[in-house]
C-alpha positions, 0 to 999 in steps of 0.5 A, a space after each residue: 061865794 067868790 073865792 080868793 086865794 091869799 098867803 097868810 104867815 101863822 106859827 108851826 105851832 098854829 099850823 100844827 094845831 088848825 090841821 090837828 081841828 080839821 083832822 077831827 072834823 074829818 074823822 067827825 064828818 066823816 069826809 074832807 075837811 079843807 083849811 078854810 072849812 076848818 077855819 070857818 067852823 073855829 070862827 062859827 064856834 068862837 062866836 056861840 059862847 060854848 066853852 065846851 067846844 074847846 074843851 081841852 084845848 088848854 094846856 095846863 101842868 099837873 102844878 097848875 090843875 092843882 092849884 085851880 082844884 084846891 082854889 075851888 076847894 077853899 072858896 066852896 067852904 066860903 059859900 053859904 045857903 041862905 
């Protein structure tokens, strides 16, 4: 594989979160994780349809986690076995 090197513009806040992914790749493989690796492993993931891949990766106030619980609660009454 050639490699290339370019300069892309991201937020802190992205940055934050891609170093944060390849820090738990390294912890997970134990070894280093470059930024491209860490790229390619999002991008591969993206692409399997596993929502348990990015299992707490959505950030959500106590308000909203109770509202999504008592939604789920009100239309599982609505369900009927047949």
């Amino acid at each position: 594989m050639i490699k290339v090197s370019k300069t892309i513009k991201i937020s802190e806040k992205s940055y934050n979160k891609l170093n944060a992914f390849a820090g738990s790749l390294r912890a997970k493989e134990g070894k280093p994780i470059s930024i491209d690796k860490a790229l390619s492993e999002l991008f591969e993931r993206s692409t399997k349809g596993k929502a348990t891949d990015f299992a707490g990766s959505w950030s959500m106030s106590e308000e909203e986690a109770e509202n999504i619980k008592n939604d789920l609660k009100r239309h599982w009454k609505t369900w009927k076995i047949k």
